[in-house]
N, C-alpha and C positions, 0 to 999 in steps of 0.2 A: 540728405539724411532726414531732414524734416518730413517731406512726405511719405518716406518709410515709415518711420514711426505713427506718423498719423493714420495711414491708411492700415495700418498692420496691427491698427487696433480696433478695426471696424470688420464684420463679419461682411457687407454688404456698401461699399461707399454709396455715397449718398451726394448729389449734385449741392456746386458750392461754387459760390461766385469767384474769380481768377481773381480781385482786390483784397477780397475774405482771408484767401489763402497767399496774396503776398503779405497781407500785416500780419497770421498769424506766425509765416514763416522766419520775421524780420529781415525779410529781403531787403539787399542796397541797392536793385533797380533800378536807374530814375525812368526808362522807357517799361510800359505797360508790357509793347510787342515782343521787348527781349525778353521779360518776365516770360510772359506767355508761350514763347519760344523752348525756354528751360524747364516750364513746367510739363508741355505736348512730352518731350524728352523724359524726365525723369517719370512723368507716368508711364510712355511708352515701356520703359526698361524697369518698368513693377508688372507691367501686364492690366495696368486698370484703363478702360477707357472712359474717352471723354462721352458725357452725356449728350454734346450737343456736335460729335464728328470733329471737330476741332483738334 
């Protein structure tokens, strides 16, 4: 829900570090990759993509 919110409040997202966006999300994480994994995912399923193909 967090990146819904966040990105649904930006006309244009805008490139942001995957660490930026677990602290801003309060992710319980402890792996980066799964992080990264659930995030590929939750943008896929908003339609934003990633800046860097990822």
């Amino acid at each position: 829900m967090f990146l819904h919110a966040f990105y649904s409040s930006h006309a244009i997202p805008f490139p942001m570090k995957l660490e930026t966006l677990r602290q801003m999300s309060g992710s319980r994480s402890k792996q980066s990759a799964d992080f990264k994994r659930k995030v590929k995912a939750a943008l896929d399923g908003l339609g934003v993509k990633s800046s860097k193909g990822t």
